[in-house]
N, C-alpha and C positions, 0 to 999 in steps of 0.2 A: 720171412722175406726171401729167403732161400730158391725155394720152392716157386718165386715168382720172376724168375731167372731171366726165362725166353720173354713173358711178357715186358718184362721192363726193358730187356735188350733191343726187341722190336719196337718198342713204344719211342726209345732211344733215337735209333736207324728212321725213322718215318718224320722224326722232326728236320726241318729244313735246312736249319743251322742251330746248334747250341752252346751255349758257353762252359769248356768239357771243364774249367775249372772250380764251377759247381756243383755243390755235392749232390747224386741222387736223389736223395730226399726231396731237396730242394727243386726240381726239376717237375713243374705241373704236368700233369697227366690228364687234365680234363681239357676238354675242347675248350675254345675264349669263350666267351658269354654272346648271345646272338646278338644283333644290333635292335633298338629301341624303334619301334613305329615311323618316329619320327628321323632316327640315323638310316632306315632302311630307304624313306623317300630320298633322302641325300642320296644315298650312293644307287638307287637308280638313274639317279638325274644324271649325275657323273661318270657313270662307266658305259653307259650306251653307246654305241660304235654304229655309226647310221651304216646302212648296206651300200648305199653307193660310194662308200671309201676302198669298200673290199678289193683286195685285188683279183682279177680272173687268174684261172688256171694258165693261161697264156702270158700272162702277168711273170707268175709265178716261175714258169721255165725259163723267162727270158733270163733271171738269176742265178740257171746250173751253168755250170761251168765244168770244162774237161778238160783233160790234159792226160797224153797217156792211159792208165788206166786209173787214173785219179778225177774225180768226182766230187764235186762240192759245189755250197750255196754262197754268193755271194751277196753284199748291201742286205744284211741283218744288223739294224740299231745298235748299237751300243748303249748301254746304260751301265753306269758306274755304281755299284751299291756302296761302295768304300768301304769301313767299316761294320755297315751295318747289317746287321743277320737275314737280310731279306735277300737271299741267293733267289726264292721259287717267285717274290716278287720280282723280283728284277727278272726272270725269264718271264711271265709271261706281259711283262713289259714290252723286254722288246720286239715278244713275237706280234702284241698288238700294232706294233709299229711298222712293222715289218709287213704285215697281210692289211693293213688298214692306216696307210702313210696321214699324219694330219687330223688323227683321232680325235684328239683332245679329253680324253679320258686322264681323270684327275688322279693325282698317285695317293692323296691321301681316302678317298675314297676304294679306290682298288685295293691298300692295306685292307682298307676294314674288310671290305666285302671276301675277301679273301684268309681273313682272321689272322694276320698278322700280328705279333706282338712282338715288342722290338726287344725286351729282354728274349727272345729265344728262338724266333722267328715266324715259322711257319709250319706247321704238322700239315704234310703232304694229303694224307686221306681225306681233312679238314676243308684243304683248296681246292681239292677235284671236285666233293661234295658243292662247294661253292662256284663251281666254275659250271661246273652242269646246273645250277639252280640259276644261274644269271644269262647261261648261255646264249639266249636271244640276245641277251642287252652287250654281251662279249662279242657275239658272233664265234664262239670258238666251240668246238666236239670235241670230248676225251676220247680218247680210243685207249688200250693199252694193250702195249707189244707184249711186256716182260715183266714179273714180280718175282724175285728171291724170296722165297720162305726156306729158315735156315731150317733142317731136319737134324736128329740124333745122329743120323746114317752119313751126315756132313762132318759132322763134327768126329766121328769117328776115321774118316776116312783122309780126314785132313789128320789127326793126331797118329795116324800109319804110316803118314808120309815126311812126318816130323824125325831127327834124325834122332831113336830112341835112345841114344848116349845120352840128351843132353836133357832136363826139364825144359831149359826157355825154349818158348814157340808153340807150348803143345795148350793146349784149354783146358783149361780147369774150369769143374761144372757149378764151381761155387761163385767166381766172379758175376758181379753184380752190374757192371760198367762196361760195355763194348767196349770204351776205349781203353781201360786198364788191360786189355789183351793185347789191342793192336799196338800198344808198347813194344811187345815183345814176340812177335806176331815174326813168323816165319814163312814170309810173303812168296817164296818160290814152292813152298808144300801148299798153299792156301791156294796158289794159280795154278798148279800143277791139279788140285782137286777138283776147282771150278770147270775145268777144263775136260776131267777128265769122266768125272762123274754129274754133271751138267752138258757133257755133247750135244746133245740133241736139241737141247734149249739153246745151244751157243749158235748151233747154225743155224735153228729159224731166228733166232736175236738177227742176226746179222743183214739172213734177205729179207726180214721189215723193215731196216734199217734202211738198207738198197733201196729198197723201193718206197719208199719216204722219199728220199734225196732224190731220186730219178724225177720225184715230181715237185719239187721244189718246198717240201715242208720239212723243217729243222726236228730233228730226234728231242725231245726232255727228257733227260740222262742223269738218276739219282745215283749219288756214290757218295762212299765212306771216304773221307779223303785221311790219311796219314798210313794207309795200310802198305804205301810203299812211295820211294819220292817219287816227286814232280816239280819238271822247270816252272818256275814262275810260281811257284803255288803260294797264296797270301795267308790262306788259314793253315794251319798246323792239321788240326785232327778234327774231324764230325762231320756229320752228315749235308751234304751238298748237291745243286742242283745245278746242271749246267744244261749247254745243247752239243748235240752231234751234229755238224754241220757238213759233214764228208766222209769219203772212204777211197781206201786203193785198195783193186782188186786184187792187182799182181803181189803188193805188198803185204796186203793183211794187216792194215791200219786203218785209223778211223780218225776223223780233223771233229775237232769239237771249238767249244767259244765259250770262256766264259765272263761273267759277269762284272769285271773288275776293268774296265778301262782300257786304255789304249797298251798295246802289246799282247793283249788277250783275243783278238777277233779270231785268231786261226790256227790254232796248234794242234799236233796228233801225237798218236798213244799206237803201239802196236796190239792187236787187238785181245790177245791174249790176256795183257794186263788192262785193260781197259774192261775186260768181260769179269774177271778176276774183283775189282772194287765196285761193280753192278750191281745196284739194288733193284732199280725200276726202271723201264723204259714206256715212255707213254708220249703219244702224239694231241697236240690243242691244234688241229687243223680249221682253217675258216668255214665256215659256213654260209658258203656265197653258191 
């Protein structure tokens, strides 16, 4: 089991939301089951997004919004997931809502079609595979900006910058649990490596970023969430999917949204630490 470290660690990271109080073991590793002939006519019937809801590219701008050198989308849906571990459904809920006002696209239907399963949620690779197989019937393109795949050369280079007095902070190669690290996880060596040994990736991250917003389509912004606070934040620790809804230039911050209700439509991160808890960055732009 050992030896099956990074796969399980990534297998972890790629679920949408999970319940960290479960033990590994317990934690399914296989995709859901496909839907039945007959579940598969349901939920095309239900998720088709007729094209003349779409909104135009002119549409779409009337929603940036400026100020200074601050930059953001405004009138993005809200959808409350509450409790429940569908962070990736609820995003691309409300981006349906958002590029195609008066959808009528059914949520129970969108679960499926999208493999949701409400003990754990959503395995991202799972959704995109699904979101590109419905895509007509979505109206939505994957694109992808950004994917973290964690290397040896990471992991060394963050345990260099750990401060070698102390054990806690540093990774040990035997942990089995991402989040049994991020316990103890010494978040300004972790930012300070993202940072410094992902350069390059940070600045193109940032002007696909730009230029998303410039045209009026929201970032889908995968993050580990407990690897350091945040205001507001309703889950403790795992894997999470929000939007980037904005940026300052001047500032080097970045406004995002997430999924949880009124008080969540627009808050920022400075980008640093925002780059620092990135897993994936990926755009569901319409197809109009």
């Amino acid at each position: 089991m050992r030896n099956l470290l990074w796969i399980i660690v990534l297998a972890i990271i790629f679920m949408g939301e999970v319940q960290l109080w479960a033990k590994p073991k317990k934690r399914p590793m296989a995709d859901p089951p496909k839907p039945t002939p007959k579940q598969e006519l349901q939920i095309k019937k239900n998720i088709t997004v007729p094209p003349k809801k779409l909104s135009s590219d002119q549409d779409l701008h009337k929603n940036i919004r400026h100020f200074n050198s601050s930059v953001w989308i405004e009138k993005i849906p809200m959808y409350d997931q509450g409790v429940r571990p569908e962070c990736a459904i609820a995003v691309v809920r409300r981006l349906l809502d958002y590029y195609a006002k008066g959808n009528h696209v059914d949520m129970k239907a969108l679960r499926s079609a999208l493999g949701y399963r409400k003990e754990f949620g959503t395995n991202l690779g799972v959704m995109v595979q699904a979101i590109q197989r419905y895509s007509t019937r979505l109206r939505l393109r994957f694109q992808s900006l950004y994917d973290f795949k964690m290397t040896k050369d990471d992991l060394m280079a963050y345990n260099q910058k750990t401060d070698s007095r102390r054990s806690r902070g540093k990774l040990d190669s035997n942990v089995l649990d991402w989040s049994e690290f991020v316990k103890d996880l010494d978040f300004n060596a972790w930012r300070q490596m993202r940072c410094t040994v992902h350069r390059h990736e940070q600045r193109d991250a940032w002007k696909a970023i730009a230029r998303s917003i410039d045209q009026g389509i929201p970032v889908c912004w995968s993050v580990y969430l407990g690897m350091m606070k945040e205001q507001k934040q309703r889950l403790p620790s795992g894997g999470h999917l929000r939007l980037i809804i904005g940026y300052d230039a001047n500032r080097n911050r970045i406004y995002y949204s997430d999924s949880w209700g009124a008080g969540h439509e627009k808050k920022e991160m400075p980008w640093e630490d925002a780059w620092a808890i990135t897993w994936h960055l990926f755009v569901l732009d319409p197809m109009n």
